[in-house]
C-alpha positions as CSV (number, residue, x, y, z in Angstrom):
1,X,2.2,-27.7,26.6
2,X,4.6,-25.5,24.6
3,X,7.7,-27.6,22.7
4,X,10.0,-24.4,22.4
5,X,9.5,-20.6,22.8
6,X,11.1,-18.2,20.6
7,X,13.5,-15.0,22.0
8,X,12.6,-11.3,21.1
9,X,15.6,-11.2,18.1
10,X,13.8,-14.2,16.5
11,X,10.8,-12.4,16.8
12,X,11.8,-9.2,15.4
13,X,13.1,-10.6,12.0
14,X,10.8,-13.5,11.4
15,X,8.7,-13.9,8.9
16,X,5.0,-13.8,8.5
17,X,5.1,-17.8,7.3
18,X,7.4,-18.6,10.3
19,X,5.6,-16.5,12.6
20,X,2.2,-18.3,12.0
21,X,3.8,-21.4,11.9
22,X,5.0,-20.5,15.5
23,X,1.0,-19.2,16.4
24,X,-0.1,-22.7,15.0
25,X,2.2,-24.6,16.9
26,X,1.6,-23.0,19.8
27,X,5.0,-21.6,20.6
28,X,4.1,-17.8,20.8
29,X,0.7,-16.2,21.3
30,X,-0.2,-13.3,19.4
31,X,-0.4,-11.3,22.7
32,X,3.2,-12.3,23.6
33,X,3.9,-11.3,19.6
34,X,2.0,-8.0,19.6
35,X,3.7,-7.0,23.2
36,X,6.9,-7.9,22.2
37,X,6.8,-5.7,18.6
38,X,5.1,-2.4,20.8
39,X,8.1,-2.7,23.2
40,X,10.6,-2.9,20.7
41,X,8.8,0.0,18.5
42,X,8.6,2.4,21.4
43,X,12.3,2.0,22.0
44,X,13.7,2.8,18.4
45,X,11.0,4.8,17.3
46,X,12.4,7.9,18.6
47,X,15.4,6.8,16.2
48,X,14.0,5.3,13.7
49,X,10.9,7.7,12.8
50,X,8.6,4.6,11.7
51,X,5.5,4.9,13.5
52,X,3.7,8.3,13.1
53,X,1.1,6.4,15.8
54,X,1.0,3.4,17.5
55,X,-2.2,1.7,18.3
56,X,-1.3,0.2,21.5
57,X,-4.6,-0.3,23.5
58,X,-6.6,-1.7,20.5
59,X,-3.6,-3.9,19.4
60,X,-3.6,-5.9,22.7
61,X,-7.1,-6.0,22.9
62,X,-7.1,-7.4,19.7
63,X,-4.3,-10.0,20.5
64,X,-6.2,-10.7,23.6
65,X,-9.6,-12.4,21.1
66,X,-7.5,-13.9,18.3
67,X,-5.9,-15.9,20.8
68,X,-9.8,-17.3,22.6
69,X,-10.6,-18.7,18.9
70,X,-9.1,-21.1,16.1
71,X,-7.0,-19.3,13.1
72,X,-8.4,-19.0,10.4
73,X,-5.7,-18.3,7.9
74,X,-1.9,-17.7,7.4
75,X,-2.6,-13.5,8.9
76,X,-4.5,-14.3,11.9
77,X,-2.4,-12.9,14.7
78,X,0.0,-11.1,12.5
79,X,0.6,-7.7,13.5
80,X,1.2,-5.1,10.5
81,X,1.4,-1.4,9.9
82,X,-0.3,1.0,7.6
83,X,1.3,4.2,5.4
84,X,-0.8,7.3,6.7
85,X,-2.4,7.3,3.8
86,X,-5.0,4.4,4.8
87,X,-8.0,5.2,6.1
88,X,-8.5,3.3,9.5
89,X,-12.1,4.2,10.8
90,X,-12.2,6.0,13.9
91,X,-8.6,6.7,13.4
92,X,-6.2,9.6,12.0
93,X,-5.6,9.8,8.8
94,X,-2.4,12.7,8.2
95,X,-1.0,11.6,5.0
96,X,2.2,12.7,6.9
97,X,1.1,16.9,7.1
98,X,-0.1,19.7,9.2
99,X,-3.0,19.9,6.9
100,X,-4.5,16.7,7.8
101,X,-3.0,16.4,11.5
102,X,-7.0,16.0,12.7
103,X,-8.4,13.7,10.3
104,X,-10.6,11.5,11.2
105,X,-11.6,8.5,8.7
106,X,-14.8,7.9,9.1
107,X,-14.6,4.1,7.0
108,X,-12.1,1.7,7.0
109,X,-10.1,1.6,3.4
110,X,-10.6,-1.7,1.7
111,X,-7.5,-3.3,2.3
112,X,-7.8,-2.8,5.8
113,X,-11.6,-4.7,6.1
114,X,-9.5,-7.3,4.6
115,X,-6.7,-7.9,6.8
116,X,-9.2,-7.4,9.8
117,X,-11.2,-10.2,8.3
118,X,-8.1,-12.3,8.2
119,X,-7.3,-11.3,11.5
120,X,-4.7,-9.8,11.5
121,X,-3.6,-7.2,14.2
122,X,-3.1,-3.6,13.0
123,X,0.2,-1.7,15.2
124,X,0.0,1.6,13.7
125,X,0.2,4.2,11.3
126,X,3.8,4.9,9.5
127,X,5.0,7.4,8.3
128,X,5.7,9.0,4.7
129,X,6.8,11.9,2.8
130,X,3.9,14.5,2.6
131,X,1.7,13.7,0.8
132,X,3.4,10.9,-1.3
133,X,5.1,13.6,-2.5
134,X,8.7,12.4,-3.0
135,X,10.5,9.4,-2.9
136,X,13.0,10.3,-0.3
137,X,10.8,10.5,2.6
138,X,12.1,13.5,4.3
139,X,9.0,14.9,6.6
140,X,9.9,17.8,8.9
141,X,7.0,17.7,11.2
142,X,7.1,13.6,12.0
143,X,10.6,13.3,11.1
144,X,12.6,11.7,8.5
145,X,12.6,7.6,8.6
146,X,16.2,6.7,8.8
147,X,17.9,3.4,6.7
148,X,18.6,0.6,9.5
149,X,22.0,0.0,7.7
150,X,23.2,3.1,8.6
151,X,21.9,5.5,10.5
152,X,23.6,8.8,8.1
153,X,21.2,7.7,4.8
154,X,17.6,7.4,4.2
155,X,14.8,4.9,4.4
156,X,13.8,5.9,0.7
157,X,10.2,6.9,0.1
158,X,7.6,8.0,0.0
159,X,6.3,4.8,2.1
160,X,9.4,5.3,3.7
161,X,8.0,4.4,7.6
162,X,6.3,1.5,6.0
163,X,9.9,0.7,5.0
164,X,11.5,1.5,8.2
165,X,8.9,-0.4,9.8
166,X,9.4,-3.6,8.3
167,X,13.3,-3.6,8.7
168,X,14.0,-2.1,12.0
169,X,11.9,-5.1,13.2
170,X,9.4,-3.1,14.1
171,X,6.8,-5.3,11.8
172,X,6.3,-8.1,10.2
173,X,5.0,-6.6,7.2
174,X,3.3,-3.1,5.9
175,X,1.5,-1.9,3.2
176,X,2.2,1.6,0.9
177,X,1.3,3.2,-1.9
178,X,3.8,3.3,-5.0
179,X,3.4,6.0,-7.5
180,X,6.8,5.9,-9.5
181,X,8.7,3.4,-7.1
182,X,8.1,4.4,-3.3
183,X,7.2,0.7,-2.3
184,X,10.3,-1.0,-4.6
185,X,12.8,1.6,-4.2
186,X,12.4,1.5,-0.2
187,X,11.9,-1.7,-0.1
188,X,15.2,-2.3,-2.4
189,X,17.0,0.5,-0.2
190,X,16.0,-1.6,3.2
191,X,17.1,-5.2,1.7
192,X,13.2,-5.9,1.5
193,X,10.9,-7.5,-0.7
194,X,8.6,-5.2,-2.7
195,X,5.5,-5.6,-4.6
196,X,3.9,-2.9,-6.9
197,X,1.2,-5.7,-8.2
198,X,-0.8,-4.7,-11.3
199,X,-2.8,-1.5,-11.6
200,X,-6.1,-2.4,-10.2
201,X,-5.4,-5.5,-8.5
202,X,-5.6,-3.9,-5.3
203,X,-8.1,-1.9,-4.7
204,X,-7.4,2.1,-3.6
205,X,-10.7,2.6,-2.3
206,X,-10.3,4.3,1.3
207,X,-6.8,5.9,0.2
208,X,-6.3,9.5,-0.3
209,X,-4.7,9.7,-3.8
210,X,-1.7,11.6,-5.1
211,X,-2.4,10.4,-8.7
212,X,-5.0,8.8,-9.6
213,X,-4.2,6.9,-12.8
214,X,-0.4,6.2,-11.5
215,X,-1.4,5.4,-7.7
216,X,-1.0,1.6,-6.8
217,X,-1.3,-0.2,-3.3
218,X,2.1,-2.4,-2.5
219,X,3.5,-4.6,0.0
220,X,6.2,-4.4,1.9
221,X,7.7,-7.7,3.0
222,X,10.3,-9.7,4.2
223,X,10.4,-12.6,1.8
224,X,8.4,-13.6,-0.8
225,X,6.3,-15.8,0.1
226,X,4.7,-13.3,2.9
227,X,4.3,-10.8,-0.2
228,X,2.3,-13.6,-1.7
229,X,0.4,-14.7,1.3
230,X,-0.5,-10.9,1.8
231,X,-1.6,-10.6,-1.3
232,X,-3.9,-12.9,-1.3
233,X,-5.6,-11.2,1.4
234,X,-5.0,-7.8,-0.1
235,X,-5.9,-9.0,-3.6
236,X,-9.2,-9.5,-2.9
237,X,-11.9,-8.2,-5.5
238,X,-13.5,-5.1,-3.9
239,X,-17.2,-5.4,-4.1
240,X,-18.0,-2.1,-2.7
241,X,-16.7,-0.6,-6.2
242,X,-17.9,-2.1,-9.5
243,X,-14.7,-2.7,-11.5
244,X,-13.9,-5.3,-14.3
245,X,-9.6,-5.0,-13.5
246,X,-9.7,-7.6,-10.7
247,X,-11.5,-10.3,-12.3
248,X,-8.3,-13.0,-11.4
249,X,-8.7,-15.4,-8.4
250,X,-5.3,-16.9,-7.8
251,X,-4.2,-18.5,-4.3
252,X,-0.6,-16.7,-4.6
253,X,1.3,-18.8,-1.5
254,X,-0.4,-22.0,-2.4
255,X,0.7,-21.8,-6.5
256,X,4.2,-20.6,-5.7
257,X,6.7,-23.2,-5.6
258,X,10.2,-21.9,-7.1
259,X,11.3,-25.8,-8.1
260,X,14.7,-26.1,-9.4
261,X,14.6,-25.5,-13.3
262,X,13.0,-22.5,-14.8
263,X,12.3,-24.6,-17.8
264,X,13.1,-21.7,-20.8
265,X,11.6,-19.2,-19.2
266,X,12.1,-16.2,-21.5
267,X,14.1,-13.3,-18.9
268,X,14.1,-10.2,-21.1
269,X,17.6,-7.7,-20.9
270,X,16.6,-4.1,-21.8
271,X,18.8,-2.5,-23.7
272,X,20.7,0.8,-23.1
273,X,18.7,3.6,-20.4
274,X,17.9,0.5,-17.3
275,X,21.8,-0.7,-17.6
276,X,23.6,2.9,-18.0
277,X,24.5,5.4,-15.5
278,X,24.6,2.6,-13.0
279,X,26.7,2.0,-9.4
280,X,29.4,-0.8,-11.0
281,X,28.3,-3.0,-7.5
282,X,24.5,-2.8,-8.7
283,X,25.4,-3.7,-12.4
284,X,27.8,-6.6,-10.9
285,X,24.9,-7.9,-8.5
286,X,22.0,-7.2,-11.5
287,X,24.1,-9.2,-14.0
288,X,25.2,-12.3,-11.2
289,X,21.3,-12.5,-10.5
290,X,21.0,-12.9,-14.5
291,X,23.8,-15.7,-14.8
292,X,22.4,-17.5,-12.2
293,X,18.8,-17.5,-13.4
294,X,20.3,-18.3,-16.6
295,X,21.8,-21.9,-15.3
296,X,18.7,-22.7,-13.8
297,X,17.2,-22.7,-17.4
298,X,16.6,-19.5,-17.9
299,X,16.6,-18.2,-21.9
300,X,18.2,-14.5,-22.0
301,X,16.7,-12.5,-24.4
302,X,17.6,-8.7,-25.3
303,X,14.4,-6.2,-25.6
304,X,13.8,-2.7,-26.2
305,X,11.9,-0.8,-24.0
306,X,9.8,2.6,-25.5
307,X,12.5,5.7,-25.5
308,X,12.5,6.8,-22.1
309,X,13.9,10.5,-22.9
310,X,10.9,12.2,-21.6
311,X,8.9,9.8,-19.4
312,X,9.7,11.5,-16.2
313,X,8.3,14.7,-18.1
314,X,5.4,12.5,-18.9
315,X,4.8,10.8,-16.0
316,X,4.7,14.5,-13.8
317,X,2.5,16.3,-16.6
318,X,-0.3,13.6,-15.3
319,X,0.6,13.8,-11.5
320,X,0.9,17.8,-10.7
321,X,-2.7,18.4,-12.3
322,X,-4.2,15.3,-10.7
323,X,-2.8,16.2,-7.1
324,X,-3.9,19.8,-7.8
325,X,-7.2,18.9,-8.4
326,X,-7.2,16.8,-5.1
327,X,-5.5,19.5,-2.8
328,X,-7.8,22.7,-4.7
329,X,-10.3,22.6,-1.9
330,X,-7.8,22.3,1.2
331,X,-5.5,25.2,-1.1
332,X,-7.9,28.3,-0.3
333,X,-7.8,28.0,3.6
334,X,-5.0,25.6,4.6
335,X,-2.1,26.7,2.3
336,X,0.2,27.7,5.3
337,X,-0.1,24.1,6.5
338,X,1.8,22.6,3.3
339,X,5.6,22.0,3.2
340,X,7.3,24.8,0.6
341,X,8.1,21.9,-1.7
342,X,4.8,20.4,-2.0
343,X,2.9,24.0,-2.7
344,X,6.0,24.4,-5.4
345,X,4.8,21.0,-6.7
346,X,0.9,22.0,-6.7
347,X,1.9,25.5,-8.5
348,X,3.5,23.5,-11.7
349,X,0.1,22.0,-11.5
350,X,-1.8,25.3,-12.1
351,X,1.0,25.9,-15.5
352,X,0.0,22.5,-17.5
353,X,-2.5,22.8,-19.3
354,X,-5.3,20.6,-20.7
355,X,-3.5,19.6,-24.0
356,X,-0.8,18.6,-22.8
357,X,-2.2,16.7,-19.7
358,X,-3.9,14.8,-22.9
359,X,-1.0,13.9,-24.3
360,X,0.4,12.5,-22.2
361,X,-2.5,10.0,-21.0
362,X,-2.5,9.1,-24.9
363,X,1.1,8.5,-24.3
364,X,0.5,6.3,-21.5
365,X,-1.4,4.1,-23.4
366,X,1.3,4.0,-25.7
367,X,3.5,2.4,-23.6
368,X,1.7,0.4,-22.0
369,X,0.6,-1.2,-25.5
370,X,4.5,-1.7,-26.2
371,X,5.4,-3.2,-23.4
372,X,2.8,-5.4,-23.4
373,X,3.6,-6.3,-26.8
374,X,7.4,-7.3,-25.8
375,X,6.0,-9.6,-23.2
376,X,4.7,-12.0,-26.0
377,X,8.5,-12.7,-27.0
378,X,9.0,-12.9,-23.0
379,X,7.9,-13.8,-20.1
380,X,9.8,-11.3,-17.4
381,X,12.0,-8.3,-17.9
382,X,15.0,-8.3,-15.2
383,X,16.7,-4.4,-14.2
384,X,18.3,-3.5,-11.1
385,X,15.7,-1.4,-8.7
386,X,17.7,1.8,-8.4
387,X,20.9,3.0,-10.0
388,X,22.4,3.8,-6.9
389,X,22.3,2.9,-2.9
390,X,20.6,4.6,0.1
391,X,21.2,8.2,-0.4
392,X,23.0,10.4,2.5
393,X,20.2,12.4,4.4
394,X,19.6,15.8,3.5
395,X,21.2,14.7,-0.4
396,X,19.8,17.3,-2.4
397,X,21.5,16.1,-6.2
398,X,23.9,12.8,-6.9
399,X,26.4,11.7,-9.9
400,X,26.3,8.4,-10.8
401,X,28.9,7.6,-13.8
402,X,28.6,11.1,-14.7
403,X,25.1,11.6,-14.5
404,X,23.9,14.7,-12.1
405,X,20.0,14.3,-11.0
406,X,18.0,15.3,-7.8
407,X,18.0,12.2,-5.1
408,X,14.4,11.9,-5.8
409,X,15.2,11.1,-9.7
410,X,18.0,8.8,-9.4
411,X,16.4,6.5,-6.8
412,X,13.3,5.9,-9.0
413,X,14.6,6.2,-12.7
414,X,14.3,2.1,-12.8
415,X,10.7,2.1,-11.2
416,X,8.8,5.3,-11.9
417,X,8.0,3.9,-16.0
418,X,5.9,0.8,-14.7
419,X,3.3,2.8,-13.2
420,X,2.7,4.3,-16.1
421,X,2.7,1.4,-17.9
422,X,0.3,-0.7,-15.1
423,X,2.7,-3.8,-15.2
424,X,3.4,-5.8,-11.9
425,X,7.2,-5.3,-10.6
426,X,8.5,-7.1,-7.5
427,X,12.1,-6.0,-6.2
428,X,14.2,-8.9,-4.4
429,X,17.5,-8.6,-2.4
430,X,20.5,-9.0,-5.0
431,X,23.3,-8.5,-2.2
432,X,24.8,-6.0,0.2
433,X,27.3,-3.4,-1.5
434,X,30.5,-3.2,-0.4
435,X,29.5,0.1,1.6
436,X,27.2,-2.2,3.8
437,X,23.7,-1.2,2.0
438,X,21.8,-3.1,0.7
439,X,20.8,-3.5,-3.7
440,X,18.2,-4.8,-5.4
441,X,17.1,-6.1,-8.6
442,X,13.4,-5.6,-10.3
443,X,11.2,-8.2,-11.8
444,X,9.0,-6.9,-14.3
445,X,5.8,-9.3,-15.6
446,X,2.6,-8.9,-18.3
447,X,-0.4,-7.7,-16.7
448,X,-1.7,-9.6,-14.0
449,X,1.6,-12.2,-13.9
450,X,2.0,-11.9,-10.7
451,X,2.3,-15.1,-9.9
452,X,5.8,-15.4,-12.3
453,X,7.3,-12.8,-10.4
454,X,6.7,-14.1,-7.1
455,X,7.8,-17.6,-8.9
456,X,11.0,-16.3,-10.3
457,X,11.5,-14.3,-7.0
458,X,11.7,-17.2,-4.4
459,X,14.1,-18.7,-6.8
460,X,16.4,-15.8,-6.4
461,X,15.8,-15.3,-2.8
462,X,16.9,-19.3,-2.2
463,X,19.8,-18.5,-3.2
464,X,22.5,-17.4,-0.5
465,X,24.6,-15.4,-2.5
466,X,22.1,-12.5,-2.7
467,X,20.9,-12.8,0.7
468,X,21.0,-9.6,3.3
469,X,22.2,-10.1,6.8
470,X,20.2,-7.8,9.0
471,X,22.1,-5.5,10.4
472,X,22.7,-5.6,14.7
473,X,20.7,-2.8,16.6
């Protein structure tokens, strides 16, 4: 006998923890739960631009078995949703483009065995900018994923449907791929939680790559404690590839418990570049987040981050040749199938040459030794997660406090230097702007502290002041 049963709007925003608290208690099945997700997708999809394809027969069918046996974890009956990058076997896999529109994976990527194994119930395939290619997620053949706070901006990108996804209501939770920000800065766009984990932790085995040494899997969540309970699943070493990076075995959700007192934890302030040319309601939300931490025990400390004049330099002199040398084979008989900005992209790939490609590897390493050099005076770094809110659609260049870059560059100038430097970030809601969008801020840990950021994370996230309301659809 059921106690309660829970409406369609509770559904649609709920949590992964309260969701599987409602499967254990017996107050929703996951057939009920997937049928009720599909009907809401299929009527804002068309507005939205999410789903790039829904997997509606297998989903149910699915549903239909997880219900006939016991759970067997916190996922089991949780629907999700996939960036078309992912390979699904059996499925499509378009990476968002005419080139790939008949793909067929013929495995399943790692992080999808998995979530299968967890049971979970996969929805779909979301949509993306081609490619990975950008982070505002504009894609003119599956359309451009639209922010749910208003309907004139963007989702952000590149794992913009992932975004869209998760906070149209559409999903509990989705998975990305984050090369210079596109988990964090859609996530921080859509008034989500998103985790870049360390590089390595999750495995990219069964995802087609943009750049190899900058590409990491992330999650894209409603709170953070279903980022940690995903990630537990996700996390998992991959035994089909032979790698020393994921050698640590931490329960996430049963380790992280915010308490009350931080106890002198060290919060490092970068100076100068992460606090300058910044929306004044970010700066206001980034430094209330601070205060507060700081009377829960917090102990501020100012650090200097590695001079960031030519990172973005850096960081594409790596990416254009890597992606060339992925897309060279597809290049001689597909070319008219690419978008004009992504073959523009590819060509800048052909003009780099080998020198200064490694260079700039060698420089990677040097940041990456710096920073993790400042985390033995600290234990996290604090920065907002983008300078500026949801662009307008169709925003080719933006000034902020004087400052004139392309969309693209302004929305991931906070998030773009921790892929290069491999170190976990995790962006949390910090408060809705006075324009109705939502901001973020970015938690920054040492390699493999990812249990600090989800720690310091829940702390922030209990607190009301920087809480989102969803918006009414």
């Amino acid at each position: 006998m059921r106690r309660y049963r829970i409406n369609i709007n509770q559904i649609s925003y709920a949590s992964v923890a309260k969701l599987s608290a409602a499967l254990d208690a017996g107050s929703i099945t996951a057939l009920e739960l997937t049928k009720a997700l599909f009907e809401r997708a299929k009527s804002l999809n068309d507005t939205c631009k999410a789903y790039i394809e829904m997997f509606e027969t297998s989903a149910l069918n699915k549903a239909k078995k997880l219900d006939k046996i016991a759970r067997i974890g916190s996922l089991h009956g949780i629907p999700f949703g996939l960036k078309d990058l992912i390979d699904v076997k059996g499925r499509r896999t378009t990476a968002g483009s005419e080139v790939l529109k008949n793909n067929m994976a013929k495995d399943d990527a790692h992080v999808v065995e998995t979530l299968e194994n967890a049971g979970a119930n996969l929805l779909g395939k979301l949509n993306l900018h081609e490619f990975a290619y950008g982070a505002t997620g504009e894609n003119k053949l599956y359309g451009t994923p639209i922010n749910v706070f208003d309907h004139s901006r963007l989702a952000g990108g590149s794992s913009s449907g992932s975004a869209a996804a998760v906070a149209w209501g559409l999903l509990p939770f989705a998975l990305g791929t984050d090369t210079g920000g596109s988990v964090r800065v859609p996530a921080s766009l859509n008034g989500l939680v998103g985790l870049k984990p360390t590089y390595g932790k999750i495995s990219m085995r069964g995802i087609i790559p943009y750049c190899w040494t900058l590409d990491h899997v992330g999650i894209i969540a409603r709170t953070v404690e279903d980022a940690a309970l995903i990630l537990d699943v996700v996390g998992q070493p991959d035994r089909k590839k032979s790698s020393p990076i994921n050698r640590h075995k931490i329960k996430f959700s049963e380790k992280l418990n915010s308490g009350n007192h931080l106890s002198g934890i060290r919060i490092g302030i970068p100076k100068g570049f992460f606090f300058e040319n910044v929306d004044d309601e970010i700066l206001k939300a980034t430094h209330k987040v601070i205060k507060y931490l700081e009377t829960k025990g917090g102990c501020l400390c100012d650090v200097t981050l590695p001079n960031m004049d030519h990172t973005r330099t850096v960081s594409l002199t790596i990416q254009m040749p890597e992606a060339l040398s992925f897309h060279m084979p597809w290049l001689k008989d597909r070319s008219a199938a690419y978008s004009s900005d992504f073959l523009a992209g590819l060509a800048l790939g052909q003009n780099i040459l080998a020198e200064h490609y490694v260079k700039c590897k060698r420089m990677l390493t040097n940041y990456r030794d710096s920073v993790d050099q400042l985390f033995e005076d600290v234990d996290v770094i604090i920065t907002p997660s983008t300078p500026i809110i949801s662009p307008k659609l169709n925003c080719v260049n933006i000034t902020t406090k004087g400052l004139t870059e392309p969309v693209g560059n302004a929305v991931t100038r906070f998030t773009s230097f921790f892929n290069m430097t491999g170190h976990p970030a995790i962006t949390i809601p910090s408060g809705l702007h006075s324009k109705g969008l939502p901001m973020g801020v970015q938690l920054i840990g040492p390699q493999f502290g990812e249990l600090s950021l989800l720690t310091l994370g829940k702390l922030i996230e209990e607190n009301h002041d920087f809480n989102i309301q969803k918006p009414s659809i």
